[in-house]
C-alpha positions in Angstrom: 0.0 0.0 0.0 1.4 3.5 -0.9 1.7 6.0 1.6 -0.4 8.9 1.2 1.9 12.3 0.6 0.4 15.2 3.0 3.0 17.4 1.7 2.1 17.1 -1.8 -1.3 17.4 -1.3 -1.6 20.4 0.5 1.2 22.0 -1.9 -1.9 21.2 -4.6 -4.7 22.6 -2.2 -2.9 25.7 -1.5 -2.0 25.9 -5.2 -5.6 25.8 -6.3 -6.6 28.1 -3.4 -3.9 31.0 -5.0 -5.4 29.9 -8.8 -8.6 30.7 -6.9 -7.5 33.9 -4.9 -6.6 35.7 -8.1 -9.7 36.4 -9.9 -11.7 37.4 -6.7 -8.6 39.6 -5.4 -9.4 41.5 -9.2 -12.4 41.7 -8.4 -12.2 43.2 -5.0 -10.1 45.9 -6.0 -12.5 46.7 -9.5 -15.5 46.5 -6.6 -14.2 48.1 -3.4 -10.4 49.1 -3.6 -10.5 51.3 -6.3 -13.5 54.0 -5.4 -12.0 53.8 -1.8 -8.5 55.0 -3.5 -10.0 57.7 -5.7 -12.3 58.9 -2.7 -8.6 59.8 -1.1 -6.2 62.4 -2.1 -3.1 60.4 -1.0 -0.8 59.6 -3.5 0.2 57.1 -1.5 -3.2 54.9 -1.6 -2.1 53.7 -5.2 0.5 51.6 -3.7 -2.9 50.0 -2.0 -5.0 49.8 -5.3 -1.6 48.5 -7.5 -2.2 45.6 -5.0 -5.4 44.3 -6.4 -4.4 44.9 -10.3 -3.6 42.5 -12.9 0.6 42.9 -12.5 0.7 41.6 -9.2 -1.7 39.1 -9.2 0.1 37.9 -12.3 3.3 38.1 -9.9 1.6 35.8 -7.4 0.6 33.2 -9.8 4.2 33.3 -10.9 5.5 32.8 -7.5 2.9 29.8 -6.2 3.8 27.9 -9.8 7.1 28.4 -8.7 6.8 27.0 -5.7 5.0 24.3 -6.4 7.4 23.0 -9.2 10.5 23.3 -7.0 8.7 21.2 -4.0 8.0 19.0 -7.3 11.4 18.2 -7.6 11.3 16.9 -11.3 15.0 15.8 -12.5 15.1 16.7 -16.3 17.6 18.6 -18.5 14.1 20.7 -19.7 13.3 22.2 -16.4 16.9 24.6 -16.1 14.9 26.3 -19.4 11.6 26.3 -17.4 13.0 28.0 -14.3 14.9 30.1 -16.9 11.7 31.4 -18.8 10.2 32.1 -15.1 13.4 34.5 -14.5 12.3 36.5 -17.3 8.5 36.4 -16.9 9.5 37.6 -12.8 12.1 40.4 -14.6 9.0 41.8 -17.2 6.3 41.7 -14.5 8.4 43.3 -11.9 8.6 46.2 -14.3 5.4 45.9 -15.6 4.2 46.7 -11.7 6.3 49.4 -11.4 5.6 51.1 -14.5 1.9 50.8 -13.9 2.1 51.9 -10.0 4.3 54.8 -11.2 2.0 56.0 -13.9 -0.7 55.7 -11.5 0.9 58.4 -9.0 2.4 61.0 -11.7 -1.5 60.9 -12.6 -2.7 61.6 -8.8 0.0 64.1 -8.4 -1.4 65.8 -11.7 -4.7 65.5 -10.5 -4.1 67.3 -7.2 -2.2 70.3 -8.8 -5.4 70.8 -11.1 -6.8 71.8 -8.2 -4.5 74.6 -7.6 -4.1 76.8 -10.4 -0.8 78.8 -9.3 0.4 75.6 -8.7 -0.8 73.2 -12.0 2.0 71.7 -13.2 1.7 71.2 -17.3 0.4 67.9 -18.4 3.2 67.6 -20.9 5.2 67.2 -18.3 3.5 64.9 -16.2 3.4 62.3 -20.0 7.1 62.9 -20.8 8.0 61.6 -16.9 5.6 59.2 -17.9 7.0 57.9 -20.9 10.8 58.5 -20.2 10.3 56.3 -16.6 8.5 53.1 -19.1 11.4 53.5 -21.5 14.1 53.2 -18.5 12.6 50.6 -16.4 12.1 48.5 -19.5 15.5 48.8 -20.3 16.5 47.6 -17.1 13.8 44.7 -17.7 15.3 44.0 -20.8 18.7 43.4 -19.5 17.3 41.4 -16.2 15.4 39.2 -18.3 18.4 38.5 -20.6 20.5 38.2 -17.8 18.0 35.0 -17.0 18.5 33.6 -20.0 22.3 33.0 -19.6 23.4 36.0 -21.7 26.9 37.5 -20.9 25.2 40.8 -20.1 28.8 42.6 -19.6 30.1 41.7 -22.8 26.6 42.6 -24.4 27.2 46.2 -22.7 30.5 46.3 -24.0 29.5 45.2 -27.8 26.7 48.0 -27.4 29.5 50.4 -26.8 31.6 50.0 -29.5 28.2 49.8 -31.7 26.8 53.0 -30.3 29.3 55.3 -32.3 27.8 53.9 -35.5 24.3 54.0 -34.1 24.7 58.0 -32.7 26.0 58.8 -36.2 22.5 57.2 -37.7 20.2 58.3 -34.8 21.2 61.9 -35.5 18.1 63.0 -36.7 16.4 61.2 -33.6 18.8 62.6 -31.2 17.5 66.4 -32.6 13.8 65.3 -32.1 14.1 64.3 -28.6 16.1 67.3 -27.7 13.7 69.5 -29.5 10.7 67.8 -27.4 12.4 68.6 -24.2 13.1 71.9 -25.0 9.3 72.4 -25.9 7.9 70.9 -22.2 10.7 73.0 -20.3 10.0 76.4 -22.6 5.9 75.6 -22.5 6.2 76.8 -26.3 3.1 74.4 -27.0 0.6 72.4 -24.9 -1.6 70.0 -25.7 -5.0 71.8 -26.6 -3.5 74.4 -28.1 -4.9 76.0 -31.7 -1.5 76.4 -33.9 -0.1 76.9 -37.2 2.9 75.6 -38.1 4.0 76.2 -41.8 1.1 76.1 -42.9 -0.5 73.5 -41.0 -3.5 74.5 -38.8 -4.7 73.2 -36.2 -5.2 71.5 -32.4 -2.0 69.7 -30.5 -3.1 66.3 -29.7 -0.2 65.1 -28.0 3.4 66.3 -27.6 6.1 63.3 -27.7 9.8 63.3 -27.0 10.6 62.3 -30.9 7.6 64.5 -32.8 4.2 66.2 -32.2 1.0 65.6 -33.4 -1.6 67.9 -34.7 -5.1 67.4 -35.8 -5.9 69.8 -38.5 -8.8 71.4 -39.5 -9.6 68.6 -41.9 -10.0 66.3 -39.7 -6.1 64.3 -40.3 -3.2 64.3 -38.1 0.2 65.7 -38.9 2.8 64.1 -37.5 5.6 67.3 -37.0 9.0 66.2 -36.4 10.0 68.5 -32.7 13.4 69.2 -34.1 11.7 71.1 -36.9 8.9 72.8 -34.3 12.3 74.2 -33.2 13.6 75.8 -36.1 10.7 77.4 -37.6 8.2 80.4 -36.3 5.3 78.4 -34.7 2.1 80.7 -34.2 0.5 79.7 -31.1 -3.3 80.8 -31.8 -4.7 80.0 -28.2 -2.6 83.0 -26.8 -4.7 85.0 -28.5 -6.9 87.4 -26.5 -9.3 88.0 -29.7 -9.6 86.9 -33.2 -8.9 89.0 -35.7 -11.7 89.0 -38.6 -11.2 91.0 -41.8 -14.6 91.1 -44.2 -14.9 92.8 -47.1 -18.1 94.2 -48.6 -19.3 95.7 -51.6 -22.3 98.1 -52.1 -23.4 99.8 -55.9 -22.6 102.6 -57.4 -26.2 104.4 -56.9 -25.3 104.1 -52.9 -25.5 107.6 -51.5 -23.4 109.3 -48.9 -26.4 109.2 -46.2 -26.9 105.5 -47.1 -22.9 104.9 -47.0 -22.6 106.6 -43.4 -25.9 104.2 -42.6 -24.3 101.2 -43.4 -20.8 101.9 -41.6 -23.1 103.1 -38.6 -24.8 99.4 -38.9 -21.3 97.7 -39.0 -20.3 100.0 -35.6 -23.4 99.0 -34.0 -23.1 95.2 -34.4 -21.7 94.6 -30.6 -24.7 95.4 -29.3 -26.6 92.7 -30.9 -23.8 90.0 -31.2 -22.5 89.7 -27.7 -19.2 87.5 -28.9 -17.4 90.3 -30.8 -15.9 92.9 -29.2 -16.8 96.7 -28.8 -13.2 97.4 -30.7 -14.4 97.6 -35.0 -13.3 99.1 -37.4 -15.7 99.7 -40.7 -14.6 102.4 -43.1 -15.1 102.9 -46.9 -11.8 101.4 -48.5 -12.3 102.1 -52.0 -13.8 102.6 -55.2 -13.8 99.0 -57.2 -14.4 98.1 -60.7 -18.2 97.3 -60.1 -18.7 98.3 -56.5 -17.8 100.8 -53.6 -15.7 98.8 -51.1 -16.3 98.7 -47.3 -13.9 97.4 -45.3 -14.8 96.1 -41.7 -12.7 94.5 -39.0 -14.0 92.9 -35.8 -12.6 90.7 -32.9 -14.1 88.0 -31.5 -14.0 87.6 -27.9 -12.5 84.3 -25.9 -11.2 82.6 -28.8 -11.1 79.5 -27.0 -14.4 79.6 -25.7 -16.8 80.2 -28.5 -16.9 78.3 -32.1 -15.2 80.5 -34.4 -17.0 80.0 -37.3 -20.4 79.9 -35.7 -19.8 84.1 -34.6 -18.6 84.7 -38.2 -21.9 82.9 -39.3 -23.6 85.7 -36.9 -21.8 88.1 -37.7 -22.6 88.0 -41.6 -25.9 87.0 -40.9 -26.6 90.0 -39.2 -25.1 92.3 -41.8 -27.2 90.8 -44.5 -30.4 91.2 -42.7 -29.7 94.5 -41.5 -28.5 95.8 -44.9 -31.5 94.2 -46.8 -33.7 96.1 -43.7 -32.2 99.2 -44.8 -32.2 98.8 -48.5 -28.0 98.8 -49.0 -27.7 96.5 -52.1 -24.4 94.5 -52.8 -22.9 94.8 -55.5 -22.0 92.0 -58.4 -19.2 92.4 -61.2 -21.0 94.3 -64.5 -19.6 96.4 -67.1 -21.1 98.8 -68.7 -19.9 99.4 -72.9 -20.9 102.9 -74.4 -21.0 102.5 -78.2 -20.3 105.7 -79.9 -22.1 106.5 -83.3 
């Protein structure tokens, strides 16, 4: 008769009971831990809620497998590549848990300074820390995990070296980018939200990385912009801009009399009062005599650029002109000519 093996089967029980653990301790922290963390400003109630995500629950499945196949004890060549593989899954999930539990606080610590204007610190700021912290930590993963593979990780450093002359000579162009996107955080010359033109390219900063920027433009596409070249040329940052400068021209006909001229610059003057988004600052004033028409020239701001739609005021705006002009019977002019034949 075979002896029963307690040891074994309570390394089984306790193995199952971890298998078991992981799904409700996910659970718990989706249910319970996670709107008890946000309720609290601490930055240091992530650590708690990083405790009940999918990292290190992964981590403690790693560890009871572990366990349970050294108290296994199995004597075969393929198990020094099995204990190998869990070195690197342990290196990547370490970092994975750190990256994740230090993107989680650089978001609280952004989230608390929202809340104090003087003190707000830029959100470009907060996503480079972000992403230059994921790029070092998985370096260092990198070189752990290879490191439990059996790779000379000294003479790989040292192979790196004597390659990294060649590689700075072809990551030149890269080196410029990243430079340029770190002087765009530390001078604030852009931020993400902001209305720009950039040769040409008009439009709202999406996202501001430490190789280019991307802007969606009016149309509706993204433009990828290289930072080194953000550097080099005159950026016009629109969202600075107290008001909105809006030039129209109009035409009225020839048989428009003085009296009815003065009217309709008097109309253009008056438009404040009735659109409340432009500002009390216009300027209308008769330009000069076209071809076919007498010109009118009037300029108006829009208020809070940021605030209001653009192109819905300009909408108003001529809207109000043409019902007001109509209302005072001011006609607009249209291209004719006029051909005297001489007998």
């Amino acid at each position: 008769m075979v002896a029963f093996d307690y040891e074994y089967f309570w390394l089984v029980v306790g193995f199952i009971i971890v298998v078991a653990l992981c799904p409700t301790m996910l659970y718990i922290g989706k249910k319970y831990v996670k709107p008890f963390v946000d309720r609290h400003n601490g930055i240091w109630y992530e650590v708690l809620d990083s405790l009940f995500k999918t990292p290190f629950i992964v981590a403690i499945f790693l560890l009871a497998s572990y366990i349970v196949l050294k108290k296994l004890n199995i004597q075969a060549e393929w198990m020094i590549h099995v204990f190998r593989a869990y070195g690197v899954l342990f290196a990547l999930n370490v970092v994975w848990f750190l990256v994740d539990l230090i993107n989680d606080i650089l978001d609280k610590v952004y989230e608390r300074s929202t809340k104090n204007k003087d003190k707000k610190i830029d959100i470009n700021i907060i996503k480079t820390a972000k992403k230059a912290v994921s790029v070092f930590l998985w370096f260092i993963g990198i070189i752990w995990a290879l490191d439990a593979l059996g790779v000379d990780v000294k003479a790989l450093i040292a192979t790196l070296g004597i390659g990294g002359v060649a590689i700075a000579f072809a990551a030149q162009e890269t080196v410029k980018n990243v430079i340029g996107g770190i002087t765009i955080i530390v001078d604030r010359t852009l931020r993400i939200g902001d209305t720009v033109n950039v040769s040409g390219v008009e439009g709202t900063v999406e996202d501001i990385g430490l190789r280019s920027t991307k802007v969606r433009a009016y149309s509706g596409r993204i433009v990828t912009i290289p930072n080194s070249k953000l550097v080099d040329t005159n950026v016009e940052n629109i969202t600075t801009e107290p008001t909105r400068k809006v030039v129209c021209k109009l035409g009225l006909t020839y048989d428009t009399t003085p009296d009815k001229m003065e009217e309709a610059l008097s109309i253009l003057s008056n438009l404040p009062t009735k659109i409340a988004s432009i500002d009390e600052k216009t300027v209308p004033y008769f330009s000069s005599y076209g071809d076919s028409s007498l010109n009118i020239t009037f300029t108006y701001y829009i208020k809070h650029p940021r605030k209001v739609n653009i192109f819905s005021v300009q909408s108003d705006v001529n809207m109000e002109i043409l019902r007001s002009f109509n209302k005072a019977g001011l006609n607009f002019a249209f291209p004719t000519q006029t051909i005297y034949i001489e007998k």
